[in-house]
C-alpha positions in Angstrom: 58.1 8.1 53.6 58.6 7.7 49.7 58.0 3.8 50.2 54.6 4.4 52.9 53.1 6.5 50.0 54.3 3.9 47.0 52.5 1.1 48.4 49.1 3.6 49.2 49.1 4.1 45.8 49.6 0.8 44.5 46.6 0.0 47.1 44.5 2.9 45.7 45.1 1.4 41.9 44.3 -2.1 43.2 41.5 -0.9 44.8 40.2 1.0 41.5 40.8 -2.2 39.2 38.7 -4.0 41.8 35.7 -1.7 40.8 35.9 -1.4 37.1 36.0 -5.1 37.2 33.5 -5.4 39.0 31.5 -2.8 37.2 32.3 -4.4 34.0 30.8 -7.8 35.5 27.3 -6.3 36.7 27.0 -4.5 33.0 27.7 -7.9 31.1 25.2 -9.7 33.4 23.0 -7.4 33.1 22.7 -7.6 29.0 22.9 -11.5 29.4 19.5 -11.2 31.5 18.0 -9.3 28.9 19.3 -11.9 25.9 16.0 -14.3 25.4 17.1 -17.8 26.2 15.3 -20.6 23.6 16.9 -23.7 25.3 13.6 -24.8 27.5 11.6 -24.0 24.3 13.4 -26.5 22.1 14.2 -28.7 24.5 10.1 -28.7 25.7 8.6 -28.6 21.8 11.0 -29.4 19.3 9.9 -33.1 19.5 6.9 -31.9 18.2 8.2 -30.5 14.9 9.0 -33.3 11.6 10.8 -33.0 8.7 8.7 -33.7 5.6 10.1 -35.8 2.6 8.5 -36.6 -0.8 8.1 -38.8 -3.9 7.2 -37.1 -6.8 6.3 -38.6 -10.4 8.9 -36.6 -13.0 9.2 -36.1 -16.6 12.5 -36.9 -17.7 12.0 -37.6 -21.7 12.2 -34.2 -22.4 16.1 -33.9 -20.7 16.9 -36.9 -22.6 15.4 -36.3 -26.4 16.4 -32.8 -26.3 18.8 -31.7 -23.7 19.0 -28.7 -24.5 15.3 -27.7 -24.2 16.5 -27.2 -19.6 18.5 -24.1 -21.1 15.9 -22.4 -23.2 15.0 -19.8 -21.1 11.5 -18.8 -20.6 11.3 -15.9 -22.5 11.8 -17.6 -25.6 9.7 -18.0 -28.4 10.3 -21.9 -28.5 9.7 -22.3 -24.6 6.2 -22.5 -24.9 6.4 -24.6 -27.6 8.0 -27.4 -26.3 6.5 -26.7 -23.1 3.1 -27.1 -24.2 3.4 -29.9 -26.9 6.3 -32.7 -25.8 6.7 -32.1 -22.0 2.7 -33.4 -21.3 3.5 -36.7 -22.7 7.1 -37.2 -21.6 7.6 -40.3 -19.7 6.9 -40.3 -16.2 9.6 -41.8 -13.4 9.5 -41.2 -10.0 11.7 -39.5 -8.2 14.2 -40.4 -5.4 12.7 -39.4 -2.1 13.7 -35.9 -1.0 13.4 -33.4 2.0 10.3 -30.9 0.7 9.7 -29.1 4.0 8.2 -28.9 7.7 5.8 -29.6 9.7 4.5 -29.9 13.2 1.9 -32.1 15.2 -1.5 -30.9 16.3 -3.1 -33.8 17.9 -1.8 -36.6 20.2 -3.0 -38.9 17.7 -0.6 -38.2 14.3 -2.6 -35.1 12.7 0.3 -32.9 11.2 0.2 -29.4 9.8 2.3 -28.4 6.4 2.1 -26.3 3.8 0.3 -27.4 0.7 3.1 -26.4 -1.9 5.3 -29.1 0.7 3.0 -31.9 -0.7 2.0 -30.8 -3.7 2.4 -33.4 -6.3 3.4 -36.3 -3.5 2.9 -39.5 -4.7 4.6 -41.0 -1.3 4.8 -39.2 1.7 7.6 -39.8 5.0 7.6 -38.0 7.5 10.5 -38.5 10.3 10.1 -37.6 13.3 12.6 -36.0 16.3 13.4 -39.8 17.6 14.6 -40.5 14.3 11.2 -42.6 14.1 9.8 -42.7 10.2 6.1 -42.6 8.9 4.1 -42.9 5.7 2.1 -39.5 5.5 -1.4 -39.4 4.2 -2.8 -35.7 2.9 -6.2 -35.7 4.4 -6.9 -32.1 2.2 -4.9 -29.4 0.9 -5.9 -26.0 0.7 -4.1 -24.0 -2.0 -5.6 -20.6 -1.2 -4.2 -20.2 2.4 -1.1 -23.0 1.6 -2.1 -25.1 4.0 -2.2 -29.4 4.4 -3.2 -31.2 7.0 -1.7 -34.4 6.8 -2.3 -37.9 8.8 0.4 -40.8 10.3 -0.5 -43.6 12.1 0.8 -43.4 15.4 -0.6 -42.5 18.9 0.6 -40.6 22.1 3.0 -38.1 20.2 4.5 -35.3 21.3 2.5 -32.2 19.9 2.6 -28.4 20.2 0.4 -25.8 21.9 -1.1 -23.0 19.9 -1.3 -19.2 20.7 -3.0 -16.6 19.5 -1.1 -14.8 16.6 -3.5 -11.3 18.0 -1.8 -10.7 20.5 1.6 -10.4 19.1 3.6 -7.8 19.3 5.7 -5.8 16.6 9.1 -6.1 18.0 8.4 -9.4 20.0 10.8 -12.3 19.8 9.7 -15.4 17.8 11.5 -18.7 17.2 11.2 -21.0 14.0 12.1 -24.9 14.1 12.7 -26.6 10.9 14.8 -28.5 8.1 16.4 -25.7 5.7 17.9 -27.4 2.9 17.4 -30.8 4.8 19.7 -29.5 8.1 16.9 -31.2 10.7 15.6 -29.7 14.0 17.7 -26.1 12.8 16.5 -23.5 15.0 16.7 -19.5 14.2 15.2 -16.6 16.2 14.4 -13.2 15.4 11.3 -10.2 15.7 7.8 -10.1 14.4 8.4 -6.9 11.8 4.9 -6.2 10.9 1.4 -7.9 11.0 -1.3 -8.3 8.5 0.9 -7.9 5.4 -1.0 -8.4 2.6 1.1 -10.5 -0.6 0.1 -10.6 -4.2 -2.2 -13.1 -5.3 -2.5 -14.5 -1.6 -5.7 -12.8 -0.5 -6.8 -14.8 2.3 -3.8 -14.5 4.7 -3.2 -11.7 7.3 1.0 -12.9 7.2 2.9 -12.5 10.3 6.2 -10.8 8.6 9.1 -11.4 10.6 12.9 -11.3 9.8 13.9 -15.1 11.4 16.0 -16.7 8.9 13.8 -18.9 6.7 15.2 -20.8 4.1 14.0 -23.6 1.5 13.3 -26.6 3.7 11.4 -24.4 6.5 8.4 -24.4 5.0 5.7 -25.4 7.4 7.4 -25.6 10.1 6.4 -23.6 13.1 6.6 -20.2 14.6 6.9 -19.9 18.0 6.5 -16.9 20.6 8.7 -17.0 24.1 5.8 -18.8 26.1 6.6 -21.7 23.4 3.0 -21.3 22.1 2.9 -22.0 17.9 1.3 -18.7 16.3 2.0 -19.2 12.7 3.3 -21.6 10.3 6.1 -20.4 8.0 5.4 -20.5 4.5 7.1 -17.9 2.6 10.5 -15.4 2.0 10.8 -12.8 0.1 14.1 -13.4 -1.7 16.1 -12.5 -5.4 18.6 -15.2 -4.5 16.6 -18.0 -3.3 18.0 -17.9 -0.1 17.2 -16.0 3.5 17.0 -11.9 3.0 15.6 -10.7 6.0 12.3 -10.8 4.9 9.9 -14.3 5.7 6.0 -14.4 6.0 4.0 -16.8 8.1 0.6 -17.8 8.2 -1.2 -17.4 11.2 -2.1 -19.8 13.4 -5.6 -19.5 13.9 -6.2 -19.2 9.8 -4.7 -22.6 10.1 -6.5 -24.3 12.5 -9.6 -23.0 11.0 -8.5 -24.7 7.5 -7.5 -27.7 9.1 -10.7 -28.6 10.8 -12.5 -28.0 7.4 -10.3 -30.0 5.9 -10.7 -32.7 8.5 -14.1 -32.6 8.6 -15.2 -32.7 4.7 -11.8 -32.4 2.8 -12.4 -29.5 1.3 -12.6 -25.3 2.9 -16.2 -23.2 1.8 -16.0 -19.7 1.3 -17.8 -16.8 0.8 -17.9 -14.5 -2.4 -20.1 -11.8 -2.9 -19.4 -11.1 -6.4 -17.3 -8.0 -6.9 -14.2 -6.4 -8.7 -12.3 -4.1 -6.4 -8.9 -2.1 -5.7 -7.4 0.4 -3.5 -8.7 3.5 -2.5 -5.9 5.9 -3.6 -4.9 9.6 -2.4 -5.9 10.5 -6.2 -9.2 8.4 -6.2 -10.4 9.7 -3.1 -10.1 13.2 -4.0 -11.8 13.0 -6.9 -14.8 11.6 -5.0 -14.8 14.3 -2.8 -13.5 12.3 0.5 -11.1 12.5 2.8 -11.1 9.0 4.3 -8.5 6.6 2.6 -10.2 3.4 3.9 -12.5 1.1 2.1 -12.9 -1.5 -1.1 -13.7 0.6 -4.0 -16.2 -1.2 -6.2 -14.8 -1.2 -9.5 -17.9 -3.5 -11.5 -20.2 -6.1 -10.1 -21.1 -9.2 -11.4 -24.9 -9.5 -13.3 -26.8 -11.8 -11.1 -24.2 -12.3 -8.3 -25.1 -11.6 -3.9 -23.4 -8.0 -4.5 -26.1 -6.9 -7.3 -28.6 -8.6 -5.5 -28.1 -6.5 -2.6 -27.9 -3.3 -4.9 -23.8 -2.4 -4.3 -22.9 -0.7 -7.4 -19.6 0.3 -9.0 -17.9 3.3 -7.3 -19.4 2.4 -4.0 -16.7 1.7 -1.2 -17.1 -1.0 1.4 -15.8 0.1 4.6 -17.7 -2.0 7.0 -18.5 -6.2 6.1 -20.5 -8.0 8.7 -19.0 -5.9 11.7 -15.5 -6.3 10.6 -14.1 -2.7 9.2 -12.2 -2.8 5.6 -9.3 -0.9 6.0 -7.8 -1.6 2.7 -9.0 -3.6 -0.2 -7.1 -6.4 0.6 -8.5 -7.3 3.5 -12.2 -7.3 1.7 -11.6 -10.7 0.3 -10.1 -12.0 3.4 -13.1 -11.1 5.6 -15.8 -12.2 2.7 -14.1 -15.3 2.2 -14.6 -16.0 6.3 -18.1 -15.8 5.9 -20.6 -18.4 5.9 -21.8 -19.1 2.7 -25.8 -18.5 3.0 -25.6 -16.1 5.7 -27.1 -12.7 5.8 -24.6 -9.8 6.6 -24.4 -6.2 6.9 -22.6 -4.7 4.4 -21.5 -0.7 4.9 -20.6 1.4 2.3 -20.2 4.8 1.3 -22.3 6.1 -1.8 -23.0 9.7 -2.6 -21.5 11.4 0.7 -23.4 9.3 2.6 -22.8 6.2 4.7 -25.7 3.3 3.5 -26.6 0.0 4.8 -27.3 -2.9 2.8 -28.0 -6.6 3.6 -26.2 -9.4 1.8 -26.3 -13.1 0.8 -23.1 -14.3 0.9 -22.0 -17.0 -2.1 -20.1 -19.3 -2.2 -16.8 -19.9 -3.9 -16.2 -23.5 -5.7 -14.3 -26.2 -3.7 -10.9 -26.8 -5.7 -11.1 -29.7 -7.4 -7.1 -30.4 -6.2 -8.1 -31.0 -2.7 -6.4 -34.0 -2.2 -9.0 -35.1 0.8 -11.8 -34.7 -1.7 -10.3 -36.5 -4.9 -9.9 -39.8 -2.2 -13.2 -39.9 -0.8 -14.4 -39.4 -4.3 -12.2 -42.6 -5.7 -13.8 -44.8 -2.6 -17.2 -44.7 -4.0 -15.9 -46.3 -7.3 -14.5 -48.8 -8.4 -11.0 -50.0 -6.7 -8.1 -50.1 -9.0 -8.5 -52.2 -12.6 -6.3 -54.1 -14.7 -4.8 -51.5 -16.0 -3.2 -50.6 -12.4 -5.6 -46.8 -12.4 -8.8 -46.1 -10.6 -11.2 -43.9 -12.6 -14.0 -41.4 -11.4 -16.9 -39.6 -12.7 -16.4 -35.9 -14.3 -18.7 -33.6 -12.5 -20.6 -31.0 -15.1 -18.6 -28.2 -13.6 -15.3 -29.9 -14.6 -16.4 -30.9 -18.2 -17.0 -27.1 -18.5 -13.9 -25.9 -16.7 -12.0 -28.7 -19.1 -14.0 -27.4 -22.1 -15.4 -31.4 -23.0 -19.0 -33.1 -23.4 -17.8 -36.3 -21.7 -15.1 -38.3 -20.4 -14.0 -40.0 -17.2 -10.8 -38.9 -15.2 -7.7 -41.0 -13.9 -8.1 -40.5 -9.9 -4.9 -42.4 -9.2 -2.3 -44.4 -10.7 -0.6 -47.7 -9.6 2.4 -49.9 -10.8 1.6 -51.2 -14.3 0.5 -51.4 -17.7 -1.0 -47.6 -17.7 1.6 -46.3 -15.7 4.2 -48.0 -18.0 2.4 -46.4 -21.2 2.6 -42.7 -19.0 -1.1 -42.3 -17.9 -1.0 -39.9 -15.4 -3.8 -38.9 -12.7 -5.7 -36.0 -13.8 -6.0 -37.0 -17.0 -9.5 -37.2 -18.8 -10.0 -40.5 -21.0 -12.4 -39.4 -23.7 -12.0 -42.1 -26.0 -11.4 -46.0 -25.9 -10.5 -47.5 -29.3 -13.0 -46.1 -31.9 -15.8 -45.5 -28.9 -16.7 -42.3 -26.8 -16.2 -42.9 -23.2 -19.6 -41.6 -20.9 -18.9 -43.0 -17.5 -16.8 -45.6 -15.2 -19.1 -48.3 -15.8 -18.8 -48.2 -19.8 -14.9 -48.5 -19.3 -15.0 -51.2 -17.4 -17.7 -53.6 -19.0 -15.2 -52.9 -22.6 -11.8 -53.6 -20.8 -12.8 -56.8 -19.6 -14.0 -57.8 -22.9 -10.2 -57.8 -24.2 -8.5 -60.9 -24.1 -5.2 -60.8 -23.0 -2.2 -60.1 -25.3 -4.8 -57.6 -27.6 -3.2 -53.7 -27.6 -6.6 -50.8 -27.0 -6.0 -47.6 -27.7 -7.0 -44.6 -24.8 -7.8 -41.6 -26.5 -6.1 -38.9 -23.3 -6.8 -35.1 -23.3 -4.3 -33.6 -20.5 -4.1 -29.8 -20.8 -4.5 -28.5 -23.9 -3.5 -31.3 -25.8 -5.6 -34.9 -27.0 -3.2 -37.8 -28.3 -4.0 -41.7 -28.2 -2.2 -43.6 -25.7 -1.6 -47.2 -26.7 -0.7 -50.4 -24.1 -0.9 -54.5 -24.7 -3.0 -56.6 -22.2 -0.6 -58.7 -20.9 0.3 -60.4 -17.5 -3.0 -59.6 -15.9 -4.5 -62.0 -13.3 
């Protein structure tokens, strides 16, 4: 009998393993299925992201008269100093080629999306592709407001991404980023949208996704994808003390950068609105003292003489809640909204004045292009003359840049090739004032007096560059 009831036991415990096991099984299958799985969206779209390398022109005279002017640090009475007065006419050298960034394509036919601080300063541009494939970038425009580039390699039928719309994402929602962190290609990290419409300092024009996908140097312009594999942002920054991933990255969206892009492509350069105000938040403290309950709005803090906003008869201590049908919520997202408009178009502007809510119709400005769109500076160049002895093509100053660079006259180095000027360390962006004793007025002047030195003679080029005016000498010699 002892044995019979034994072996029921030992069936009963058998019996009772069998369904924890098999309990245990359903629960761990059931938190795999709710895991998101990113294999079909790399395998389907990470052909479509490229890693971004650079050639940049350095200064390396400084590190090698005086060594120890890298370990001044910047809160040093002689930084500025040195910084200001040797480091503009340091030799130039170019750099070895390095991995800058990210980048994804657009368009079938080689039209690739960065962000502008990837390009900044690029003298040569590769871009490699997944297939290990390699092409020469060229930046079509760069817009440093929003931080983005649109950038252009000759190829055809190319693997390219499909855009979503950044709207309907969800706090919470799982997002995927493809890139090269510190040159680690095709890397691939996943995390959650944390917040929407985050507003950073000193980047006005961006609604950033914030999400907490690891992003580190190297990611920058690569893509942010949702779970249907649709690209709805373009990472661009991290919030960080270290330098390295903290929990905290920011990415434009999407349809900002589409909206740049096509600008770009179409003129090389992005218009926006201004309406000619100073503003700031709307505080607790602020609104009480005007008697409001309502913490929304754009106070107007002064408005400039003359500009669309005193046109229209908005006055300091008015708040905009309302711009063209879009509501302010906060003062950040004034500029954002104003510098979406249509320069020369008529809005409705609300605002509150008085305990009242008031109408008022403005003209909407316009904000001056950059003149370091990339896109712009090369269509420029192609209506002069192509590159001349010297190895430099030159270009016109426009009266807005002889103001902003506080001279009467002068013409401006648009690009710089191998030779003599490049050798002496003319640089593009500087402004020739001055050759030998004579003022320089336009291209045409230059060139008629540099083909009247024989070859073997030395000139003199008087260069301003920043705050600073020094000749710069070179001899004529192994020209054609």
């Amino acid at each position: 009998m002892s044995i019979m009831m034994g072996m029921r036991n030992k069936e009963m415990l058998r019996y009772w393993v069998l369904i924890v096991v098999f309990m245990l099984s359903a629960t761990v299958s059931a938190q795999a299925k709710e895991l998101p799985d990113f294999t079909g969206l790399v395998e389907k779209y990470g052909a479509a992201v490229v890693n971004i390398s650079t050639v940049q022109t350095q200064n390396d005279a400084m590190a090698q008269l005086f060594p120890e002017f890298q370990n001044i640090p910047e809160d040093s009475p002689f930084y500025e100093f040195f910084r200001r007065h040797l480091q503009p006419f340091s030799a130039p050298r170019k750099s070895e080629p390095r991995s800058m960034g990210s980048g994804f394509i657009i368009s079938a036919d080689g039209y690739i999306l960065t962000n502008a601080h990837v390009v900044e300063s690029a003298e040569q541009i590769t871009v490699k592709l997944n297939d290990k494939r390699e092409f020469v970038g060229e930046v079509i425009g760069t817009d440093k407001k929003t931080d983005i580039a649109l950038i252009k390699i000759d190829a055809e039928s190319l693997p390219k991404v499909t855009t979503g719309d950044p709207d309907e994402l969800r706090v919470g929602e799982w997002v995927v980023a493809i890139g090269s962190p510190f040159g680690f290609e095709n890397s691939v990290t996943a995390g959650i949208v944390s917040a929407k419409g985050r507003s950073l300092a000193q980047e006005n024009y961006v609604p950033f996704i914030q999400t907490d996908v690891a992003i580190n140097p190297g990611n920058s312009g690569g893509p942010l994808f949702n779970m249907s594999g649709e690209v709805v942002g373009i990472n661009s920054q991290i919030y960080s003390r270290t330098g390295g991933f903290m929990g905290l990255s920011f990415a434009i969206p999407i349809n900002v950068a589409i909206d740049i892009a096509n600008q770009l492509k179409t003129s090389g350069a992005v218009r926006r609105g201004r309406i000619g105000v100073m503003i700031q938040e709307v505080t607790k403290e602020l609104a009480e003292s005007f008697g409001i309950s309502d913490l929304r709005g754009a106070l107007v803090v002064s408005v400039e003489k003359g500009g669309p906003a005193d046109a229209a008869g908005i006055k300091p201590r008015d708040i905009i809640i309302d711009f063209n049908g879009q509501e302010v919520e906060t003062s950040s997202d004034l500029p954002r909204i104003v510098g979406n408009t249509i320069p020369d178009s008529s809005v409705i502007v609300k605002i509150w004045r008085d305990g009242s809510i008031q109408s008022v119709r403005v003209k909407v400005g316009e904000i001056p292009s950059e003149e370091s769109s990339r896109g712009s500076q090369q269509k420029q160049s192609k209506k002069n003359e192509s590159t001349n002895r010297l190895g430099i093509v030159l270009g016109e100053l426009s009266n807005q840049m002889k103001k902003q660079l506080d001279v009467e006259y002068g013409i401006v180095v648009e690009a710089v090739q191998p030779g003599i000027a490049s050798q002496a360390g003319i640089r593009r962006g500087d402004v020739i004032v001055g050759f030998n004793s004579k003022d320089i007025k336009n291209v045409e002047q230059f060139n008629q007096m540099l083909d009247k030195v024989d070859e073997g003679r030395n000139i003199a080029l008087l260069i301003k560059r920043g705050d600073l005016t020094t000749f710069v000498t070179m001899k004529l010699e192994n020209v054609d």
